[in-house]
OpenMM code with the backbone's topology and positions (N, CA, C; nanometers):
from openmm import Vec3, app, unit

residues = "UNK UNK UNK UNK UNK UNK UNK UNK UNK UNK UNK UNK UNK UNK UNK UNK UNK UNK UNK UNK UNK UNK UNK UNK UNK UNK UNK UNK UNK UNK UNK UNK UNK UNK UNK UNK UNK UNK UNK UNK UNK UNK UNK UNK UNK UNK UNK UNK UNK UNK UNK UNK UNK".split()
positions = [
    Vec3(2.5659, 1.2799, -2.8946),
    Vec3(2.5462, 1.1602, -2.8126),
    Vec3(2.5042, 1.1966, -2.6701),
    Vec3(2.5202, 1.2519, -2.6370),
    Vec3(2.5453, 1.3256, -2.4771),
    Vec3(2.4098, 1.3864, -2.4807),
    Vec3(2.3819, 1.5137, -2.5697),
    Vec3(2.2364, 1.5242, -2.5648),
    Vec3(2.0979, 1.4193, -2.6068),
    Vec3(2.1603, 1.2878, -2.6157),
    Vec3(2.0488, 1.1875, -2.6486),
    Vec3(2.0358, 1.1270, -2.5112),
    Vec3(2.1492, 1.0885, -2.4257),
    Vec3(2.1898, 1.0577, -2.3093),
    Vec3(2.1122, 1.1062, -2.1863),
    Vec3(2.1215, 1.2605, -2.2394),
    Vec3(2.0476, 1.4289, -2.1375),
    Vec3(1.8930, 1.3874, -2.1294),
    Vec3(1.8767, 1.3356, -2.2770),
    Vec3(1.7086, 1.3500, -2.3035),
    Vec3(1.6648, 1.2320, -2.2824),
    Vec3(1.7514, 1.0977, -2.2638),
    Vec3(1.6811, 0.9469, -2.1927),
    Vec3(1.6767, 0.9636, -2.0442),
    Vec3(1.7664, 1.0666, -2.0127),
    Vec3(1.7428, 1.0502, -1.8211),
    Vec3(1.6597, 1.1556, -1.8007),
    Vec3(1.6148, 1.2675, -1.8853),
    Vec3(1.4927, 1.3455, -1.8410),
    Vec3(1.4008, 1.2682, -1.8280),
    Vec3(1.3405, 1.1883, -1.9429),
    Vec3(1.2328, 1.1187, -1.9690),
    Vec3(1.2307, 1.0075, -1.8668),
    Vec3(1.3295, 0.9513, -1.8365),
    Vec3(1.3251, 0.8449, -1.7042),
    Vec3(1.2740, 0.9220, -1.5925),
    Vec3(1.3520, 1.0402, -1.5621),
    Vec3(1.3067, 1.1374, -1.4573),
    Vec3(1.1409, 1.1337, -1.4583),
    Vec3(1.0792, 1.1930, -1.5367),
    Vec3(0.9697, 1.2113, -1.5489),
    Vec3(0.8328, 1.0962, -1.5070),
    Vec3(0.9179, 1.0040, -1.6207),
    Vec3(0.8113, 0.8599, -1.5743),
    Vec3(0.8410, 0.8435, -1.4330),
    Vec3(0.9342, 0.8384, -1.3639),
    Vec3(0.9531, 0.7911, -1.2281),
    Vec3(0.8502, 0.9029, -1.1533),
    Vec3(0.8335, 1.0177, -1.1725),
    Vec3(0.7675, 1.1391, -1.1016),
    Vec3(0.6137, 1.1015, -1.1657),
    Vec3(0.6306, 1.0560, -1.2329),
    Vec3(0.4352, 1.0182, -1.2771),
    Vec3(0.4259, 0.8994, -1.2295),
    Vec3(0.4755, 0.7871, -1.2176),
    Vec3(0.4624, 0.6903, -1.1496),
    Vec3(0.4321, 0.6991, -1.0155),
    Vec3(0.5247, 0.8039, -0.9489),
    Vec3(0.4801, 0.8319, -0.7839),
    Vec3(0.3745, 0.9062, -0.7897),
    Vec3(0.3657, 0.9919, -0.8665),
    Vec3(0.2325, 1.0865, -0.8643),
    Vec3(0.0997, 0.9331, -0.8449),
    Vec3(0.1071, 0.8646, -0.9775),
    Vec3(0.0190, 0.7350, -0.9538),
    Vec3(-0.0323, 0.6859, -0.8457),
    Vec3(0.0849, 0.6818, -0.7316),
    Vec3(0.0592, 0.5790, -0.6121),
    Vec3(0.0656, 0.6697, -0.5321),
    Vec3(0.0373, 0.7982, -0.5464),
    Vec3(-0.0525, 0.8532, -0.4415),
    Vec3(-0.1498, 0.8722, -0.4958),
    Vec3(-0.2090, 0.9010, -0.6265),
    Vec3(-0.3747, 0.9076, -0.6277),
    Vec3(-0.4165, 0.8008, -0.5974),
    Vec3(-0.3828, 0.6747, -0.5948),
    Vec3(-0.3870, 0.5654, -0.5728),
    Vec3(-0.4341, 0.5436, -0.4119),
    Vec3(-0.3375, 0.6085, -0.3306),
    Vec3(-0.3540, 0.5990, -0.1756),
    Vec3(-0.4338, 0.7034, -0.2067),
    Vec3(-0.4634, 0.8391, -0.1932),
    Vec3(-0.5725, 0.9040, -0.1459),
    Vec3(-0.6671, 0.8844, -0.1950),
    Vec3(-0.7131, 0.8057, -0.3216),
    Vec3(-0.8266, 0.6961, -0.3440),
    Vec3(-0.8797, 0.6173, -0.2522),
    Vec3(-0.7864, 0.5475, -0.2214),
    Vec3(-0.8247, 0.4753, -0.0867),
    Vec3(-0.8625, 0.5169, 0.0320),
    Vec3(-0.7879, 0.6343, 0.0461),
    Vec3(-0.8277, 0.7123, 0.1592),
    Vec3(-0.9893, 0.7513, 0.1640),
    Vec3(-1.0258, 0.7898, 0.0487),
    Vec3(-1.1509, 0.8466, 0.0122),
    Vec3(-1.2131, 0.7273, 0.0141),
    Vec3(-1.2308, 0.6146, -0.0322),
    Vec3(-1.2805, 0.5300, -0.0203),
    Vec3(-1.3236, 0.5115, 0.1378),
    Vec3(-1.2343, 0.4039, 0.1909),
    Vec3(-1.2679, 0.4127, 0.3381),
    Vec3(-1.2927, 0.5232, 0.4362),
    Vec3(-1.2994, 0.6664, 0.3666),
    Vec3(-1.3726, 0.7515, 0.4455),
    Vec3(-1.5635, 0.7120, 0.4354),
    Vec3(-1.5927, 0.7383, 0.2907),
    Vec3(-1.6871, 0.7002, 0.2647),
    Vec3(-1.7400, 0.5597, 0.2962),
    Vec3(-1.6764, 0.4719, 0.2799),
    Vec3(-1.7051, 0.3408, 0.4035),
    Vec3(-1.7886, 0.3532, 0.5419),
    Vec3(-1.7026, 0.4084, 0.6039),
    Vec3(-1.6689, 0.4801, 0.7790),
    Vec3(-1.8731, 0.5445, 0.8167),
    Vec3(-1.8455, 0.6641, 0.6959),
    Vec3(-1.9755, 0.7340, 0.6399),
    Vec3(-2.0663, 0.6771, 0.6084),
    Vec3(-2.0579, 0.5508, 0.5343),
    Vec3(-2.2011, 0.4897, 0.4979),
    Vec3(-2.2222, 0.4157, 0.6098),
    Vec3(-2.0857, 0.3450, 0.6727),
    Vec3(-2.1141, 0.2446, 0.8195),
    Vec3(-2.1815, 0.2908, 0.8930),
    Vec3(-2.1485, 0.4595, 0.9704),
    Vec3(-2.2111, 0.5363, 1.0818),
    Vec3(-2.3453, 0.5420, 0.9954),
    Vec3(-2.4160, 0.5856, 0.9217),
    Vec3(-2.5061, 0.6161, 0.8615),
    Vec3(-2.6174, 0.5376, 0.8642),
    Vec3(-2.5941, 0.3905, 0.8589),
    Vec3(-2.6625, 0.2716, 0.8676),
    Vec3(-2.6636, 0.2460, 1.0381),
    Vec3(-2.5578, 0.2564, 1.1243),
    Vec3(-2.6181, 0.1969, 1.2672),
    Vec3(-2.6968, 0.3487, 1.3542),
    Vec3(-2.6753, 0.4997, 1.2782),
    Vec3(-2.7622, 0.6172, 1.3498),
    Vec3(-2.9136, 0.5577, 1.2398),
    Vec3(-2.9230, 0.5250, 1.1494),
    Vec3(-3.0683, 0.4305, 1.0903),
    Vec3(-3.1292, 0.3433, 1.1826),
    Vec3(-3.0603, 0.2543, 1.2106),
    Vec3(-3.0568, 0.1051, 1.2813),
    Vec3(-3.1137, 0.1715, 1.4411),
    Vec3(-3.0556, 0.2808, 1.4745),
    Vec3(-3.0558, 0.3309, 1.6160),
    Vec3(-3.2049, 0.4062, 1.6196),
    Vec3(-3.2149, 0.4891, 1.4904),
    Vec3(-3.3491, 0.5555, 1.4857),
    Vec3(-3.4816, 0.5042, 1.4968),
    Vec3(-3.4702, 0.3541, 1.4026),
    Vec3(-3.5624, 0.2604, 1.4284),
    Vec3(-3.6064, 0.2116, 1.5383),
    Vec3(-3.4972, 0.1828, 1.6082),
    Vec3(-3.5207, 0.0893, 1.7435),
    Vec3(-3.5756, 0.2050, 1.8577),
    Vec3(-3.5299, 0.2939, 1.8331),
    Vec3(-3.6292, 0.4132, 1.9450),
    Vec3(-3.7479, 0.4380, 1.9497),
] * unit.nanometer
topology = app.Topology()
chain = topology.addChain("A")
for resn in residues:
    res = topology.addResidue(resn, chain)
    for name in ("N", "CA", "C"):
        topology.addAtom(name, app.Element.getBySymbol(name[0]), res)
């Protein structure tokens, strides 16, 4: 009984540690995202700037 007990709170352990793992690929997704944002933004007004010179 006890080792069925051992082996439901590993497995809880685990999902909880993949779950957080989740919501940080999650945030540094985002992170990457709005870097590349930032990157395409500057990219378009040094365009915008090149033109107008």
């Amino acid at each position: 009984m006890s080792k069925m007990s051992e082996k439901i709170q590993e497995a809880k352990k685990r999902q909880e540690e993949l779950r957080k793992q989740k919501e940080l690929d999650k945030e540094i997704a985002k992170q990457k995202e709005i870097k590349e944002n930032i990157k395409k933004s500057n990219g378009i007004k040094q365009g915008e700037a090149e033109m107008t010179t």
